[in-house]
N, C-alpha and C positions, 0 to 999 in steps of 0.2 A: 504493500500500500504506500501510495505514494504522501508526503506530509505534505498539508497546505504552506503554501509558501509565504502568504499573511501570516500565520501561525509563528512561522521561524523568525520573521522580522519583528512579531510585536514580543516574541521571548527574548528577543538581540537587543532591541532598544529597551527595554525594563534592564538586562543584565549589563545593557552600558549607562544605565541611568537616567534614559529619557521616557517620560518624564521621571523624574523623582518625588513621589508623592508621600510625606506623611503627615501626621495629624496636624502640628504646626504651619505647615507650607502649602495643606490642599487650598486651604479657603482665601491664599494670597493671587488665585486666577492663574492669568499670565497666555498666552496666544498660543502653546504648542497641544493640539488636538492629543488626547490619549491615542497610546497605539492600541489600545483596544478599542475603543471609537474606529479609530481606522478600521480595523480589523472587518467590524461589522459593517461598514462600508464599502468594503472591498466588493468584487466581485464573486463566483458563488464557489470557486474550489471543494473543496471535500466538507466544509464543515456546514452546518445549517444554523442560523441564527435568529431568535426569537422563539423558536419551535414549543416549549414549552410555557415558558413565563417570560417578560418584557426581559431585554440583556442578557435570556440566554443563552449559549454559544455551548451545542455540540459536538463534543471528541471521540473520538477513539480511544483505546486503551491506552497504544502508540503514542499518541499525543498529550494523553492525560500524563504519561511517562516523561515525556520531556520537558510540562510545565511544572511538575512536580521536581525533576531533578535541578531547572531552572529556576524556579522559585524557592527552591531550599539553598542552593549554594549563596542566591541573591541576599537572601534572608539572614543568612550565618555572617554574611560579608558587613550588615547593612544593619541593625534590628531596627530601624526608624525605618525601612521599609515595609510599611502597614499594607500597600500594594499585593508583594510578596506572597507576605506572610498570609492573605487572604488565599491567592492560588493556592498556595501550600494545602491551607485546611482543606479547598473545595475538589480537589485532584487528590488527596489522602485519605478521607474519612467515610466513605462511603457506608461500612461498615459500623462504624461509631454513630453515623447519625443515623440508618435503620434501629438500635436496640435505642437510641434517644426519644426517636419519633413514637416508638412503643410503649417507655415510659412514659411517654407525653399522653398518647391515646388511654393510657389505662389509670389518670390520674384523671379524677373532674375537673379541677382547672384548668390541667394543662390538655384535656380532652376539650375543653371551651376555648382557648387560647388558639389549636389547631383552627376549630370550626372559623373563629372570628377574626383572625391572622392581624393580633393591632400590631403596630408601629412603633418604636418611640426615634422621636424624631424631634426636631424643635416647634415645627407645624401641628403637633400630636400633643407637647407639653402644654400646660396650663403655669406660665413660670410665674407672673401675677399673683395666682393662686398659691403656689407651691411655696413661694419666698413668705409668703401668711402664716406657715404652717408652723407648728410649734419644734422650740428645738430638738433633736432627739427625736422625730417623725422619720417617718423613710421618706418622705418628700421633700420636707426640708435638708436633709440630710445630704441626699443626693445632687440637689442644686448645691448646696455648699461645694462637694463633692468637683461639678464640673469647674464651679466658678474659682476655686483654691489652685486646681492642676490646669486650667485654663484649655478645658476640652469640650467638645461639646459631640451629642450621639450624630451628628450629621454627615460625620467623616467616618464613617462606619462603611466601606464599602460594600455596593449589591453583591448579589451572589451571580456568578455566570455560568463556571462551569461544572453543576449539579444537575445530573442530568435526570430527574428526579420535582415533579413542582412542589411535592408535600417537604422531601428532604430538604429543597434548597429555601422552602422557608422554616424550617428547621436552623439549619445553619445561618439564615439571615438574623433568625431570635436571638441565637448566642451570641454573633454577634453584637446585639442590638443590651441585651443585657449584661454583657462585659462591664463595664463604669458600673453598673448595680451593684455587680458582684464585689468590686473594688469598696463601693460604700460598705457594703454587708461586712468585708473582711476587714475595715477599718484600715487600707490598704493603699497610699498615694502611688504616681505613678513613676518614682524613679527606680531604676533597676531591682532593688532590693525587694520593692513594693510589686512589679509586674511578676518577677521570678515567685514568689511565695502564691501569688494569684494562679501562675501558671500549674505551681502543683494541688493546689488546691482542681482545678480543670483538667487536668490531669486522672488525677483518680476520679472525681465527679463526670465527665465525659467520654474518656478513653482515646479522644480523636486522638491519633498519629504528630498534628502541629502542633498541641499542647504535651505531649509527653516530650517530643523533640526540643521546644523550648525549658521546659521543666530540666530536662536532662545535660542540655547546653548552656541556657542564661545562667548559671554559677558561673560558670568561665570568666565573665564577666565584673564578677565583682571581688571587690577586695578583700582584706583577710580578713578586716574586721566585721563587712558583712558576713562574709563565709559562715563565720562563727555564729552570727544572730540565727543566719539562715539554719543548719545543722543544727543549731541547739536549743531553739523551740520555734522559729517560723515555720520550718520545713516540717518535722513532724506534726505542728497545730493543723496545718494545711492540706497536707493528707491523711490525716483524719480526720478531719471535717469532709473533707470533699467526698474521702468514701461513705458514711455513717449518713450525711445529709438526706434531706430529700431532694429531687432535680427541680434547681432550680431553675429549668425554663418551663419547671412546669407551676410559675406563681404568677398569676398576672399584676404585676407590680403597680400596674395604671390603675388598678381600684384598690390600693392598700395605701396612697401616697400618706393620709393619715397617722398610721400604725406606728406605734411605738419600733423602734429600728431593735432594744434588745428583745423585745416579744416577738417580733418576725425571727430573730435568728434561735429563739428558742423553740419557735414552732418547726423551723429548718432543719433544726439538729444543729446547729452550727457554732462551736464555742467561741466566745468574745476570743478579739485575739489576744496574745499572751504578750505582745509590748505595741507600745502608744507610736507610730509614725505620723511624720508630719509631712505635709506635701514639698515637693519638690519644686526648684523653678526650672526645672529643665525636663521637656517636653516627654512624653510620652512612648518609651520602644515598646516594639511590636506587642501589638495586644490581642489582636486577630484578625 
């Protein structure tokens, strides 16, 4: 089988950095069209685009192989490659998000979550509302949350290549409630702060791009995180993440209210075991 040739040039220009997209730099614009934009613009080679859900973009096995090995090495080079790091999970997981989608289907909310597929998005938030909310709410919380790490769920990229429309809003949720998870685990977003998150997603998820990260983000940090990490972040974090319930099975958009330690009691989810502060530098890979 022959590989589309769009394919090869929008993996070359991500692996040479064009564009360069992460959470800090997407919402600064700028003229050069995504090579994935292009892609879907191209003409009709081997791959079929929209077929399932809006930006979907179907592969072959083949293909799925060379975004996946291309977006991993991007990702290991890069971890501010949020681009990346997104192929990765959606060319990896396939597996991880069938037994997610299960749970999801065999939990009431997250059976209702399925049927009603919301959003969170800033079009979706009530931030007005939420900044009302009392402190120690998971709505207030959470705004604190974006407004402290200076993120916002908007840069969440879609899902493309899931070739699957239940799975791939499946992985759009996780995506979408990554920063949740981060409030929930009392968790800012500098390296120390995303690595602990990761093994938490890790055991809570299974996908393949969370265990990889979990597995390589210590590299990363210094000895004195090391030390945090190993000596009660890391075990706090997978055990919680295994013991918990799944949290893409809680519709967070009607809880904003809720006392934030009541939610992680109802989670399973133990308070975490030391106090971080946010970070002023910008967010690696989160999904």
């Amino acid at each position: 089988m022959q590989v589309d040739p769009y394919l090869v040039s929008w993996i070359t220009d991500y692996l040479s950095g064009r564009p360069q997209y992460d959470r800090r730099r997407r919402s600064e614009g700028g003229g050069v069209q995504p090579a994935a934009e292009q892609l879907q613009n191209q003409g009709d080679g081997d791959l079929q685009y929209g077929k399932l859900y809006p930006g979907h973009i179907q592969t072959s096995p083949v293909q799925k192989a060379l975004l996946a090995v291309g977006s991993g090495v991007a990702a290991l080079q890069n971890p501010y490659r949020h681009d990346m790091v997104a192929v990765l999970g959606e060319t990896t997981g396939h597996l991880a998000l069938i037994k997610l989608r299960d749970r999801m289907r065999n939990d009431p909310e997250g059976y209702t979550i399925l049927t009603e597929r919301p959003r969170i998005r800033l079009s979706t938030l009530d931030l007005n509302r939420m900044s009302t909310l009392p402190d120690g709410s998971l709505g207030r919380e959470y705004l604190r949350f974006l407004d402290e790490n200076k993120v916002t769920p908007d840069t969440r990229a879609d899902v493309r290549f899931v070739d699957d429309e239940e799975l791939a809003y499946v992985m759009q949720r996780y995506r979408e409630v990554h920063d949740l998870l981060h409030t929930l685990l009392g968790m800012p977003t500098n390296m120390l702060g995303e690595v602990a998150v990761k093994w938490f997603e890790a055991a809570q998820t299974g996908l393949p791009m969370c265990i990889m990260g979990a597995t390589l983000g210590p590299i990363r940090l210094s000895t004195s995180r090391l030390q945090k990490l190993f000596a009660s972040l890391g075990p706090w974090a997978l055990r919680s993440g295994s013991r918990s319930r799944c949290v893409l099975s809680v519709f967070y958009e009607r809880r904003w209210e809720q006392n934030l330690e009541e939610l992680r009691e109802e989670l399973n989810i133990e308070p975490p075991p030391i106090t971080m502060s946010a970070s002023s530098k910008g967010a690696p890979a989160g999904s």
